[in-house]
RODOVO-723965 format. One line per 8 residues: for each residue x, y, z of N, C-alpha, C. Coordinates in nm, 3 decimals, padded with zeros to 5 digits, m for minus. Layout:
BEGIN
X,Y,Z,X,Y,Z,X,Y,Z ~ ...
This chain:
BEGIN
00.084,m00.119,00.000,00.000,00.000,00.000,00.088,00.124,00.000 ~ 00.041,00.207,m00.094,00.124,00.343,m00.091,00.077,00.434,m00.007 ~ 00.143,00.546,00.001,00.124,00.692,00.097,00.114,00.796,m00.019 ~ m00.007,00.850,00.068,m00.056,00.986,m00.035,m00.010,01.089,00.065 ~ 00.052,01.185,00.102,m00.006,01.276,00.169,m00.112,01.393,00.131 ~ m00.172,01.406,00.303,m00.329,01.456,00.302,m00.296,01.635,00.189 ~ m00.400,01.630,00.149,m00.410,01.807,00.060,m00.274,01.767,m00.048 ~ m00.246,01.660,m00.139,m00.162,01.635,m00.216,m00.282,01.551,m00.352
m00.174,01.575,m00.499,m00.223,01.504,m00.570,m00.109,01.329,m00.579 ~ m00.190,01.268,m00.672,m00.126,01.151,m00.704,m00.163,01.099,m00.796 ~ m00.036,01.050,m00.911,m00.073,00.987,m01.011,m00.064,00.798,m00.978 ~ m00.176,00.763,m01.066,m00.183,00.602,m01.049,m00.196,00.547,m01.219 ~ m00.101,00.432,m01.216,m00.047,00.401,m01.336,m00.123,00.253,m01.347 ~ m00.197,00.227,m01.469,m00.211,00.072,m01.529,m00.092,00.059,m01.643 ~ m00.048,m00.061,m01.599,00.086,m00.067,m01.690,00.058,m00.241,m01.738 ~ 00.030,m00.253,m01.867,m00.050,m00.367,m01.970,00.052,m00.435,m02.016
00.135,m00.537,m02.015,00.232,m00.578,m02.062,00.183,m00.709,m02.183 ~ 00.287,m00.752,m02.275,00.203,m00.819,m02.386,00.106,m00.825,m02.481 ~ 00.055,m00.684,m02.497,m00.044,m00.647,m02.542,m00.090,m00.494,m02.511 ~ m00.221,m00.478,m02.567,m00.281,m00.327,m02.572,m00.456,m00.351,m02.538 ~ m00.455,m00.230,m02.474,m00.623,m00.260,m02.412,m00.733,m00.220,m02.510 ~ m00.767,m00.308,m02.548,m00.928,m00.241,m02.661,m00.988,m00.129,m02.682 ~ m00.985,m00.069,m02.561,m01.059,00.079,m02.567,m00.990,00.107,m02.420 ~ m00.966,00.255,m02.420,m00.958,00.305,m02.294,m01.001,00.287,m02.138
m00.916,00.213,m02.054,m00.961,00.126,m01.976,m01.065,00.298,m01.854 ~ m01.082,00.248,m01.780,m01.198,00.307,m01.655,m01.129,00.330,m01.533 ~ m01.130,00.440,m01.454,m01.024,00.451,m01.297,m01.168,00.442,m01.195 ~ m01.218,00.390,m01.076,m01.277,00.503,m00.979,m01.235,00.471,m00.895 ~ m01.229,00.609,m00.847,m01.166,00.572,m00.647,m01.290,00.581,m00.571 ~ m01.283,00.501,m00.460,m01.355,00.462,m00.400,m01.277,00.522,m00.223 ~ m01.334,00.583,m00.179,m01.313,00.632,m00.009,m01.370,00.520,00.080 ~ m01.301,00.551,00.239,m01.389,00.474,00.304,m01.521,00.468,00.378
m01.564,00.592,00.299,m01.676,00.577,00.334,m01.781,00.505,00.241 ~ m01.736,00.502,00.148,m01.792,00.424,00.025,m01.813,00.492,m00.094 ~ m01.787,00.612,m00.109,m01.816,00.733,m00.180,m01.699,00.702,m00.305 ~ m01.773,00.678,m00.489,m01.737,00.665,m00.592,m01.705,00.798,m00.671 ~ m01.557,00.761,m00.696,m01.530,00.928,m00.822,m01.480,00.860,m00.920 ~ m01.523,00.893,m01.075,m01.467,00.885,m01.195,m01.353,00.946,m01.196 ~ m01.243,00.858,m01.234,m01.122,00.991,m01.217,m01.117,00.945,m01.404 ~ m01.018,01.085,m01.397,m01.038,01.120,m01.617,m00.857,01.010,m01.658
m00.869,00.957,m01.764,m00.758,00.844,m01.770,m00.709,00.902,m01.871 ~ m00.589,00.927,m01.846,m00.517,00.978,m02.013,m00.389,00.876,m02.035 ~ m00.369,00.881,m02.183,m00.273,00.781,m02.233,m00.327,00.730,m02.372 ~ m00.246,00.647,m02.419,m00.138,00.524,m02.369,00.014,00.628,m02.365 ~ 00.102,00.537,m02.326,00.223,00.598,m02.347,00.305,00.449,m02.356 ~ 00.393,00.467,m02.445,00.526,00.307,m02.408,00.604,00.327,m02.282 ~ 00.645,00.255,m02.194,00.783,00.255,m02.084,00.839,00.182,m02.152 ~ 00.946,00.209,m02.096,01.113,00.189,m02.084,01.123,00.045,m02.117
01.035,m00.030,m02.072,01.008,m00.169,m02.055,00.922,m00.254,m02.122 ~ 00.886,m00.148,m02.238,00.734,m00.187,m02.339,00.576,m00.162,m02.281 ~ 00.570,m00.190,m02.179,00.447,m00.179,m02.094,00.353,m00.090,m02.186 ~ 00.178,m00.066,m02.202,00.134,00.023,m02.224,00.087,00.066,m02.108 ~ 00.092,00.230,m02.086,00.075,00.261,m01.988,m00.038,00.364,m01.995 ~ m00.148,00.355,m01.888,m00.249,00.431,m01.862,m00.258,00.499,m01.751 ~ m00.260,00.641,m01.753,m00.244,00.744,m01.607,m00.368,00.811,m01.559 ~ m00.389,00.771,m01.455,m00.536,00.856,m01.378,m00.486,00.956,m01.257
m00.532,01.001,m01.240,m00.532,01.099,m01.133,m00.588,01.139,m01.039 ~ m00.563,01.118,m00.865,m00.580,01.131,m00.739,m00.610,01.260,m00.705 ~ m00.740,01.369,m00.730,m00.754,01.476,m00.739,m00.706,01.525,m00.563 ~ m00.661,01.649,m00.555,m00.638,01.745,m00.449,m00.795,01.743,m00.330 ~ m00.899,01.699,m00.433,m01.035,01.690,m00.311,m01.018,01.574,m00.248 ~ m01.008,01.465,m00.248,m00.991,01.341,m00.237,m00.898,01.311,m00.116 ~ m00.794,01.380,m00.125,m00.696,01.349,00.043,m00.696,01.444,00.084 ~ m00.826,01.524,00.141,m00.850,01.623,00.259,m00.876,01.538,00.374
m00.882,01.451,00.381,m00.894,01.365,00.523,m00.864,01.219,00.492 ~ m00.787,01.254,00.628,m00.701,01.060,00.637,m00.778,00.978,00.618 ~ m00.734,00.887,00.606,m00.766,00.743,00.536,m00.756,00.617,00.430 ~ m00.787,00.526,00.376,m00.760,00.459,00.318,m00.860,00.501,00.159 ~ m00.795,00.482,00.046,m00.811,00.514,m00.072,m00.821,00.393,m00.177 ~ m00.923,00.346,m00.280,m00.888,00.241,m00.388,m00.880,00.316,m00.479 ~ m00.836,00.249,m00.580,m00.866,00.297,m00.728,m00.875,00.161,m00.799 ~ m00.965,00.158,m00.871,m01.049,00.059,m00.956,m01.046,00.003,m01.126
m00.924,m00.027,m01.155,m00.917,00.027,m01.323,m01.011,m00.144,m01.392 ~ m01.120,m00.094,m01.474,m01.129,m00.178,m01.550,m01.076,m00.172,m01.676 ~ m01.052,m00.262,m01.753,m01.037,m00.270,m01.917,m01.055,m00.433,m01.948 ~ m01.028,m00.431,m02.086,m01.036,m00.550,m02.147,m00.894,m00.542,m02.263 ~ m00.897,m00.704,m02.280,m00.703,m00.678,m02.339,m00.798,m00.843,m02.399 ~ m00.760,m00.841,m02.538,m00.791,m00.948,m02.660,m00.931,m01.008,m02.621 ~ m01.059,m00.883,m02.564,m01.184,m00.957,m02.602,m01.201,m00.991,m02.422 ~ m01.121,m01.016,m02.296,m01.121,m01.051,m02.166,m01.111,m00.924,m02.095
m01.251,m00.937,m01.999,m01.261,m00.836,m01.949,m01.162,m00.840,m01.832 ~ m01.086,m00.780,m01.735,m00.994,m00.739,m01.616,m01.012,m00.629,m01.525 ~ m00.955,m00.694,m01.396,m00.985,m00.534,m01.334,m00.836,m00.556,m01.240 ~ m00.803,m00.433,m01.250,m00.687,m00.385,m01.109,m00.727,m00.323,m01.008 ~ m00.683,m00.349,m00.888,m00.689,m00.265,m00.802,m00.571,m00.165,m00.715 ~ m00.532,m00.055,m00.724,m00.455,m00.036,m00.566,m00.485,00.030,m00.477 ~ m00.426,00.010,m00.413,m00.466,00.103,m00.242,m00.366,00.179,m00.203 ~ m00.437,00.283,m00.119,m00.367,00.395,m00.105,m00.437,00.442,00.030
m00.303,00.489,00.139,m00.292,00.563,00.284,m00.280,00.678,00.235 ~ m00.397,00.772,00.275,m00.386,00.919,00.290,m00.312,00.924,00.422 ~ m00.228,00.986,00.417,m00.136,01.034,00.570,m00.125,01.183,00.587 ~ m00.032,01.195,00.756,00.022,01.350,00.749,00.121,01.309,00.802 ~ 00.245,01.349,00.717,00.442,01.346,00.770,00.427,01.368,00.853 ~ 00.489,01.321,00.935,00.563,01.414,01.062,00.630,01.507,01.011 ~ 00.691,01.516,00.912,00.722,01.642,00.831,00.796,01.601,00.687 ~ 00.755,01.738,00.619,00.750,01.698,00.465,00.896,01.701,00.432
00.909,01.669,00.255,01.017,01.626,00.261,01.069,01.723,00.242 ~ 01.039,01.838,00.203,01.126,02.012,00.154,01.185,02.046,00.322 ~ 01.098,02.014,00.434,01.114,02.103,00.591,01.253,01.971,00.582 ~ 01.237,01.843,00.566,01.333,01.771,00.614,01.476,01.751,00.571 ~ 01.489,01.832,00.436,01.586,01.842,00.375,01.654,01.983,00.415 ~ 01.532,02.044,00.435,01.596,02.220,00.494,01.658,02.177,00.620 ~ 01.574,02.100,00.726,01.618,02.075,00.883,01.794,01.983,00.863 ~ 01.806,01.884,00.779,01.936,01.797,00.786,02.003,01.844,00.693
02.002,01.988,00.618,02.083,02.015,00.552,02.156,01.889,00.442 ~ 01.998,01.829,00.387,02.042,01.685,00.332,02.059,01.777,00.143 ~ 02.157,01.685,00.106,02.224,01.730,m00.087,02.139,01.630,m00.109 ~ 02.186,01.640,m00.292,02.119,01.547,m00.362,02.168,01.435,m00.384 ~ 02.257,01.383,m00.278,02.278,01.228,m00.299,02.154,01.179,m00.216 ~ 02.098,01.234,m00.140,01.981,01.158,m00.062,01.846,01.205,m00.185 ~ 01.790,01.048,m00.279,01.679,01.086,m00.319,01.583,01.148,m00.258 ~ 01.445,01.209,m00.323,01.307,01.193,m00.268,01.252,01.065,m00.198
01.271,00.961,m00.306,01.236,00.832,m00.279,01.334,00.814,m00.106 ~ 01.430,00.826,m00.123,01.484,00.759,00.026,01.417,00.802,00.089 ~ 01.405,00.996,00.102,01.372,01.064,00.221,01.232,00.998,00.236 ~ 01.137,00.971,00.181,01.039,00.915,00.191,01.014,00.836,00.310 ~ 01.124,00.699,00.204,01.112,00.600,00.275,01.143,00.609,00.407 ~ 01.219,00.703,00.419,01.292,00.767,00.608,01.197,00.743,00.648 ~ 01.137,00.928,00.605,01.028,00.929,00.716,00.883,00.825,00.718 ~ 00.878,00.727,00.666,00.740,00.638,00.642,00.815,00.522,00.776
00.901,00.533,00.737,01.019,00.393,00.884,00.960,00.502,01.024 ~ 01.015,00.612,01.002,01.022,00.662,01.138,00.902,00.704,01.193 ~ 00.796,00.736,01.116,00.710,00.755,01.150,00.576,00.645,01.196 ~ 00.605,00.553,01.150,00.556,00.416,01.164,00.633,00.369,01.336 ~ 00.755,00.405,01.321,00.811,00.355,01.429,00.749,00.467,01.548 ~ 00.762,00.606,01.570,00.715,00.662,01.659,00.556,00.659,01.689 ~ 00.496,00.594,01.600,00.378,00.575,01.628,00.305,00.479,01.693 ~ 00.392,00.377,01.654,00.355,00.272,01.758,00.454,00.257,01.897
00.573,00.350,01.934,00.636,00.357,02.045,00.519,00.452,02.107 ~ 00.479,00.578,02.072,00.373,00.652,02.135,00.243,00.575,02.163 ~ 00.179,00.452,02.033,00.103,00.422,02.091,m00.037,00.533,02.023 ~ m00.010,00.586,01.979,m00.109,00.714,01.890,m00.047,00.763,01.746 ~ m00.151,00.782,01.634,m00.104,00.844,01.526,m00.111,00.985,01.529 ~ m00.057,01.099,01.491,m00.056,01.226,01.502,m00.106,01.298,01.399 ~ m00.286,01.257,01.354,m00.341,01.253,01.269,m00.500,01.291,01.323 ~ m00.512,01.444,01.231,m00.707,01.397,01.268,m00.771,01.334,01.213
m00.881,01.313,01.307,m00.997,01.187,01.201,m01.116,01.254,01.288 ~ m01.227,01.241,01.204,m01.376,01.222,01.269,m01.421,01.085,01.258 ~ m01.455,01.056,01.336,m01.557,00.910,01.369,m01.565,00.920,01.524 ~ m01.672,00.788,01.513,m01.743,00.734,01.639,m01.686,00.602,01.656 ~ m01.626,00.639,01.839,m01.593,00.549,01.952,m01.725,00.455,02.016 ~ m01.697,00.350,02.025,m01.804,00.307,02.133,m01.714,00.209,02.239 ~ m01.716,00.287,02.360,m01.630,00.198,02.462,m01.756,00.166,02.571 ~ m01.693,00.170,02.695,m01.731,00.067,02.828,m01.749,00.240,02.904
m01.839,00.222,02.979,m01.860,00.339,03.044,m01.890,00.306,03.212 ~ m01.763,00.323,03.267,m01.808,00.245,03.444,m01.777,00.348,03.538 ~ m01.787,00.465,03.506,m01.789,00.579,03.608,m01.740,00.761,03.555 ~ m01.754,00.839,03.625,m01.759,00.917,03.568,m01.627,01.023,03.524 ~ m01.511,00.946,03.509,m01.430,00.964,03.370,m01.393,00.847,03.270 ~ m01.460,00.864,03.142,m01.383,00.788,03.077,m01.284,00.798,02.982 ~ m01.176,00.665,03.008,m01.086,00.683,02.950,m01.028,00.628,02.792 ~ m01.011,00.732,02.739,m01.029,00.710,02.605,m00.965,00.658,02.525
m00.933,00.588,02.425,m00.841,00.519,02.347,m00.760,00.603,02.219 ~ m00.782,00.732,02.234,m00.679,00.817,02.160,m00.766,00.973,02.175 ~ m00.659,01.037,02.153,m00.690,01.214,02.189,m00.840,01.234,02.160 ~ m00.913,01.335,02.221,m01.052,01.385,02.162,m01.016,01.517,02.167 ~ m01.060,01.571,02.020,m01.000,01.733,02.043,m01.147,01.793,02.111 ~ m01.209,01.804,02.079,m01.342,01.818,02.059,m01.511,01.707,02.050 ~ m01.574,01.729,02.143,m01.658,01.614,02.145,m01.816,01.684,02.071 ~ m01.884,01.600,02.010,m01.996,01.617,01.914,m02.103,01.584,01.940
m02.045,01.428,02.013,m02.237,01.361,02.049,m02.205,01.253,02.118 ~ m02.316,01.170,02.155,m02.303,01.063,02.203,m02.442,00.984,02.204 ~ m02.404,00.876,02.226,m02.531,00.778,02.278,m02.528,00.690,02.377 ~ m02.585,00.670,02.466,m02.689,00.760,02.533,m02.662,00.934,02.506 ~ m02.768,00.978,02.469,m02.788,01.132,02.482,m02.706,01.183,02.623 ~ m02.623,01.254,02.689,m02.584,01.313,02.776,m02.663,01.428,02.823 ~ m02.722,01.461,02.941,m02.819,01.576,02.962,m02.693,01.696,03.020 ~ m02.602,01.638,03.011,m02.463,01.783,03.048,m02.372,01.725,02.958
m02.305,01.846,02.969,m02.176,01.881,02.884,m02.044,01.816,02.869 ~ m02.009,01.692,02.814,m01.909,01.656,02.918,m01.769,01.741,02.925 ~ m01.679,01.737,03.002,m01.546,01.807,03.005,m01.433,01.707,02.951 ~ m01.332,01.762,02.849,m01.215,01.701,02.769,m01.095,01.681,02.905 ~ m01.029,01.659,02.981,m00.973,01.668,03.058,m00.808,01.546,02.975 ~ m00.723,01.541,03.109,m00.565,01.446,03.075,m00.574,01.473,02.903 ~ m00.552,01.583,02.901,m00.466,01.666,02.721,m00.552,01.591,02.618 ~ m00.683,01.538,02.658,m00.745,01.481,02.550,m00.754,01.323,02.575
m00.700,01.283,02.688,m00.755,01.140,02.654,m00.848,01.056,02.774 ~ m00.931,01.192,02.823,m01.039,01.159,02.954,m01.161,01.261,02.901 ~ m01.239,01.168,02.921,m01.374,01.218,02.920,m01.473,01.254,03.014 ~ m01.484,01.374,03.110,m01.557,01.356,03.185,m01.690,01.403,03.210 ~ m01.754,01.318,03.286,m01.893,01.357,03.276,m01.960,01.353,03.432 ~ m01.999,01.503,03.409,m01.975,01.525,03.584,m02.142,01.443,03.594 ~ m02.155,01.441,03.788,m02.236,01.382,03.795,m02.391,01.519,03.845 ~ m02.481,01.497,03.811,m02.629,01.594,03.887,m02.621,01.530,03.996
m02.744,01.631,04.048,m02.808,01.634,04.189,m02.874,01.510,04.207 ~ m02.902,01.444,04.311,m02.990,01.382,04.342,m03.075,01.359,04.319 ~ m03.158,01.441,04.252,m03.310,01.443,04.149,m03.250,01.423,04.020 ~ m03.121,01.424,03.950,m03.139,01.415,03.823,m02.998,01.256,03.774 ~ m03.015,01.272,03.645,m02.885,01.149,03.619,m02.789,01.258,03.496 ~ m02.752,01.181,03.484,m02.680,01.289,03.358,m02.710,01.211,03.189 ~ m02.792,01.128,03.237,m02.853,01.076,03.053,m02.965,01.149,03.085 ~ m02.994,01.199,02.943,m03.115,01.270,02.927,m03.261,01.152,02.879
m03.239,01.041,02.827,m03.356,00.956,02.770,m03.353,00.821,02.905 ~ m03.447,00.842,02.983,m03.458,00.752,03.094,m03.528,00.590,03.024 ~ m03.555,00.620,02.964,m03.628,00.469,02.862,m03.483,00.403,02.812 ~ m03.377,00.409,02.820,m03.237,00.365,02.721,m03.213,00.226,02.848 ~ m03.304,00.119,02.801,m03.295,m00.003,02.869,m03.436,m00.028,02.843 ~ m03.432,m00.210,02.932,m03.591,m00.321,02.881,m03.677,m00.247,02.971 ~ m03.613,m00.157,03.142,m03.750,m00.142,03.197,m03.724,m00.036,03.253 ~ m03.815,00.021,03.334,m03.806,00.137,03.402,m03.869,00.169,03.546
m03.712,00.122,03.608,m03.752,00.110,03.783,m03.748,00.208,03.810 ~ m03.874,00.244,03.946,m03.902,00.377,04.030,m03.837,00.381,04.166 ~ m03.792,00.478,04.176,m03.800,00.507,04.355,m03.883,00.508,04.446 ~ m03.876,00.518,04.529,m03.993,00.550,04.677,m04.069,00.672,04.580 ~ m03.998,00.799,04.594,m04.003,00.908,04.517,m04.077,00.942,04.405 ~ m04.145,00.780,04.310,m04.168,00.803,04.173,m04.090,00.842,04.068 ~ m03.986,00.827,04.106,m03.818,00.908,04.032,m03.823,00.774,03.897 ~ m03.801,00.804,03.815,m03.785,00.671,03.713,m03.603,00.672,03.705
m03.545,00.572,03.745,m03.412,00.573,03.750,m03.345,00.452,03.642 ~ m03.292,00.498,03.545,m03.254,00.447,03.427,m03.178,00.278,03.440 ~ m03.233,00.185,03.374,m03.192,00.041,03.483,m03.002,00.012,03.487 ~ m02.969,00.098,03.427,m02.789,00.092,03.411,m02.751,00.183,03.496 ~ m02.805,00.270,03.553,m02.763,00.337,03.680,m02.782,00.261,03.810 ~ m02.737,00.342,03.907,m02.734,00.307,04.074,m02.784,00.435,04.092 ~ m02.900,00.445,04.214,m02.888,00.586,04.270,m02.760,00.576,04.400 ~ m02.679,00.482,04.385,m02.568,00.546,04.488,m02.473,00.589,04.411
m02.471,00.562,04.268,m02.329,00.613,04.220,m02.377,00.659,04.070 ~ m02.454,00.671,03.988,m02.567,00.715,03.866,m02.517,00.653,03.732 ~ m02.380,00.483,03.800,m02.343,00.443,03.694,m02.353,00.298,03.728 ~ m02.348,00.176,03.653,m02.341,00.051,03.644,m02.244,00.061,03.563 ~ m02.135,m00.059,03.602,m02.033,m00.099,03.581,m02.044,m00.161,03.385 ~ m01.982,m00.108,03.290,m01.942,m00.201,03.183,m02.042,m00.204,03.105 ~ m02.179,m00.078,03.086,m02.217,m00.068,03.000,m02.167,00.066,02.888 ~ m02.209,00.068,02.756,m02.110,00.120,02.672,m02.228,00.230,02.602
m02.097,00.321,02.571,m02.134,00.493,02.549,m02.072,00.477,02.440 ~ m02.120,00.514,02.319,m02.041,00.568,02.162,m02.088,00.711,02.190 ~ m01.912,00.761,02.132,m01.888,00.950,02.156,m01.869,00.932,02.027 ~ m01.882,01.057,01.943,m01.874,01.076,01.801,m01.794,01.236,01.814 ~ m01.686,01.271,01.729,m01.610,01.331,01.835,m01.454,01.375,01.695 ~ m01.433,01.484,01.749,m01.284,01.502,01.622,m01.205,01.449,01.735 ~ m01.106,01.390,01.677,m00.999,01.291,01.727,m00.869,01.346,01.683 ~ m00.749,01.294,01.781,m00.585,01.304,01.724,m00.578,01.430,01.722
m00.483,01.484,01.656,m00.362,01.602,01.635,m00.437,01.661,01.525 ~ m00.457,01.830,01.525,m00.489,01.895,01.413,m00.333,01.917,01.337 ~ m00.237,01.936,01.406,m00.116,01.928,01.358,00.001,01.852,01.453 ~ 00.086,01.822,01.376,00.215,01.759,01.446,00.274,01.834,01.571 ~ 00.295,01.795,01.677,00.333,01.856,01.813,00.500,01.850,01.752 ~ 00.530,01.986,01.821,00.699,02.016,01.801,00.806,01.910,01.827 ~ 00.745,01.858,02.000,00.836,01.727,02.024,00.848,01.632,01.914 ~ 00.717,01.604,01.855,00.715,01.492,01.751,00.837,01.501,01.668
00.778,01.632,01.573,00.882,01.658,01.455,01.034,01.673,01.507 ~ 01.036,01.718,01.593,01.218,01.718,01.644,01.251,01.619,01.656 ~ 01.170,01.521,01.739,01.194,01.341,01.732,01.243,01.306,01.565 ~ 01.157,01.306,01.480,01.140,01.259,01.338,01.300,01.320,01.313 ~ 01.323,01.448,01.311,01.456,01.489,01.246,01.551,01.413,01.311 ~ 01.519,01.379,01.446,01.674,01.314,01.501,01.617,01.178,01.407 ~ 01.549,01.104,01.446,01.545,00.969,01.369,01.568,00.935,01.228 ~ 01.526,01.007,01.119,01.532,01.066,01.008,01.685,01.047,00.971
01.789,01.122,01.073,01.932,01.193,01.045,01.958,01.039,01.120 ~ 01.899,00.964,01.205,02.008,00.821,01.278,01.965,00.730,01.136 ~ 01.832,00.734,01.090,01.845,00.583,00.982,01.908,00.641,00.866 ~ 01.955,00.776,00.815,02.031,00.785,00.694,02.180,00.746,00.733 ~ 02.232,00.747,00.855,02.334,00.732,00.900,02.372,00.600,00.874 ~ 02.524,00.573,00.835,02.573,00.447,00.814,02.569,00.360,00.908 ~ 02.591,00.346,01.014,02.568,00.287,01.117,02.471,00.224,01.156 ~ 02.369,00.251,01.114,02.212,00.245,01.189,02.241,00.078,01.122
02.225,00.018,00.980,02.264,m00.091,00.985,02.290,m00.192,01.087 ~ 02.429,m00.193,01.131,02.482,m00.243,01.280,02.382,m00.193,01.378 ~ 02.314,m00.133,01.421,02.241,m00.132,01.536,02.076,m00.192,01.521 ~ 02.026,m00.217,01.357,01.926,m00.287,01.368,01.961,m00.456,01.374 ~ 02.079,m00.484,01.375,02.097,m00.614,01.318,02.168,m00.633,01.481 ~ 02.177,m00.538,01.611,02.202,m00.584,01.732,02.375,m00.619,01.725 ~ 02.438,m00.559,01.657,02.544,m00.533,01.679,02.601,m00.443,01.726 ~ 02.674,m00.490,01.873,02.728,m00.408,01.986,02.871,m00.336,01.908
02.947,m00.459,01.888,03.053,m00.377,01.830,03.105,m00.409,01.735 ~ 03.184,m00.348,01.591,03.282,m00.427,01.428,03.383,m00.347,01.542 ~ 03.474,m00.437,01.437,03.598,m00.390,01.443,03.643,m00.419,01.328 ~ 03.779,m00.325,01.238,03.866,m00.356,01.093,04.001,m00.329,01.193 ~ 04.095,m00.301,01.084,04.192,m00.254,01.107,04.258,m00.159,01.122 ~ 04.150,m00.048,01.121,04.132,00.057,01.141,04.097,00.179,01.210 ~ 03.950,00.098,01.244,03.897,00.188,01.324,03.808,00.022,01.425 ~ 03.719,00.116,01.519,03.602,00.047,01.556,03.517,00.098,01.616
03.345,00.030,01.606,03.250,00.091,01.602,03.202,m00.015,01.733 ~ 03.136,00.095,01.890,03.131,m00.023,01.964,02.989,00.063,02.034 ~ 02.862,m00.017,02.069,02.739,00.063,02.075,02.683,00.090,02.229 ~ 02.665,00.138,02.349,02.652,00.133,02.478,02.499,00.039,02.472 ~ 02.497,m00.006,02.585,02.341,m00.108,02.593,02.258,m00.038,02.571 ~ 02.238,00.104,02.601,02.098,00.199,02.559,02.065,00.194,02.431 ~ 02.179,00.174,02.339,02.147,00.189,02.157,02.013,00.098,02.151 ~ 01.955,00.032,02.237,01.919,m00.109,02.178,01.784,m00.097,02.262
01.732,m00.006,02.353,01.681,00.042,02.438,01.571,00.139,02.380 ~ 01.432,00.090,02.406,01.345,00.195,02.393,01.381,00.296,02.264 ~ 01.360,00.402,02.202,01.431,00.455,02.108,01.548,00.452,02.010 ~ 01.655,00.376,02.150,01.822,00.393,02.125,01.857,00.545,02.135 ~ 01.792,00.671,02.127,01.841,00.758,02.125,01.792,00.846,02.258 ~ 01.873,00.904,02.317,01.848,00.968,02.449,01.780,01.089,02.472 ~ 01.786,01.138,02.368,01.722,01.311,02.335,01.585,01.251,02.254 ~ 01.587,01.166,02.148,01.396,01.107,02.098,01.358,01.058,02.251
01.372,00.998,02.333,01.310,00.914,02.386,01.258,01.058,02.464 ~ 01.338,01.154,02.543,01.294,01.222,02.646,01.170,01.348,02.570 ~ 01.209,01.361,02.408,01.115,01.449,02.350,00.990,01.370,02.341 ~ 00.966,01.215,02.349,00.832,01.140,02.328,00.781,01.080,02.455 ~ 00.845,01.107,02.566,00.799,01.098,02.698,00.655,01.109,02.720 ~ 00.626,01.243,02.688,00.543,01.297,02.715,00.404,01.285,02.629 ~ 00.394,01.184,02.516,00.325,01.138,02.403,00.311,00.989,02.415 ~ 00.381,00.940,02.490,00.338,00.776,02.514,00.226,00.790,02.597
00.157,00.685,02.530,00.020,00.644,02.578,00.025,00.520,02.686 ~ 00.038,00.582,02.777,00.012,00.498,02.903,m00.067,00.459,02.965 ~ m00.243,00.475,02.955,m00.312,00.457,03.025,m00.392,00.320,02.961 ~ m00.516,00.263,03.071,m00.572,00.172,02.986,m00.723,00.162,02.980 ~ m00.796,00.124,02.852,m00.923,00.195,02.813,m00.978,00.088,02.782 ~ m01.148,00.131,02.767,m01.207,m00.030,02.726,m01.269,m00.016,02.634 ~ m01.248,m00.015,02.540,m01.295,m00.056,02.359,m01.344,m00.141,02.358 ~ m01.487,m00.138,02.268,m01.556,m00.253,02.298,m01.554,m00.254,02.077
């Protein structure tokens, strides 16, 4: 699967070998939400390699928001109908490749293609050491709801809705990854639809008290709330990207080799290369690890 980045175009190639396609083959991309675009196909052209080649195009509307991307080519080649598919990750760099070449003062022995590939390693890698992607998304959560903070399974910038209806507001609290929902008075609960269950037990009072609550605590343990809600990073946090440049500048480095393959120390006749036990440790690097401290996801949440 390739990488688009988000607010970018992209070209996607059918490349026909042994032959030529009958008529102008068909592109559509398909989103995940299910949403179909005709994209316009121009060509043929020969490669290098004979191939006939057909080019469509990944319009600039299309990767305004993360996610996963198809494109759909039909044609027919001697009378047999065919179809291709590829797929495509809308992403956001930790930083692009113009900031990353300005930041490492990198020449043109380092391709595009490498720097790429850098940052797609490193960013893959800090993402799952953090434990979070540094990416917005809209969608709906549905977790476990057993008291009145819950804890969430990645940042909420902003919250939208929920179900059960909430009759208050809830508060974003821990930098986005607690949800809280304070509790009412004694006369009230904080769901607004008292019917959200099979029955509807009363108090002494005549109070109708929702059957997933307690009136000692206005929650039952391990039933589940979907929040619908903007999620993740509107942009990359500074720590991040300073992380990325150190990592970026350790995997172009010759060395890095020997330290994925757990080699402490070479030696020639010359020189020698010998690695302290930290290389091998959490990050390996002492300045990433203390800039992503503060971005590891440490807590634990119940996703249902």
């Amino acid at each position: 699967m390739s990488d688009i980045y988000r607010n970018s175009t992209q070209f996607v190639y059918l490349d026909i070998y042994g032959g030529v396609a009958d008529a102008p083959p068909t592109a559509v991309c398909v989103d995940e939400a299910g949403t179909t675009t005709d994209l316009t196909v121009q060509g043929p052209e020969t490669t290098t390699d004979n191939a006939q080649r057909w080019t469509a195009t990944i319009p600039l509307t299309l990767t305004q928001n993360v996610g996963e991307l198809t494109v759909n080519w039909n044609f027919a080649l001697d009378g047999v109908t065919a179809t291709k598919t590829d797929y495509f990750d809308v992403i956001v760099p930790l930083a692009d490749l113009a900031t990353l070449r300005d930041e490492l003062e990198l020449g043109e022995e380092v391709t595009d293609a490498q720097l790429a590939r850098a940052e797609r390693k490193v960013r893959n890698f800090i993402e799952n050491f953090c434990g979070q992607a540094f990416v917005p998304t809209d969608e709906t959560v549905t977790l476990k709801w057993d008291g009145e903070n819950i804890m969430l399974p990645k940042r909420l910038i902003s919250f939208t809705s929920s179900n059960p209806v909430l009759a208050v507001v809830p508060v974003i609290k821990g930098d986005g990854f607690v949800l809280n929902i304070p509790e009412l008075t004694p006369d009230g609960y904080p769901i607004v639809d008292p019917s959200y269950g099979d029955t509807y037990p009363t108090d002494s009072s005549g109070i109708i008290i929702p059957p997933y609550l307690s009136r000692t605590g206005y929650y039952k343990q391990y039933k589940q709330i979907t929040i619908t809600g903007h999620w993740g990073w509107d942009r990359v946090p500074n720590n991040i990207q300073e992380a990325a440049f150190i990592l970026v500048n350790d995997y172009l480095s010759p060395d890095q080799l020997y330290r994925d393959k757990y080699l402490t120390s070479l030696t020639s006749p010359d020189w020698r290369i010998q690695f302290h036990g930290s290389a091998f440790r959490r990050t390996g690097n002492a300045r990433v690890d203390a800039l992503l401290e503060d971005y590891v996801v440490k807590h634990l949440w119940r996703l249902i």
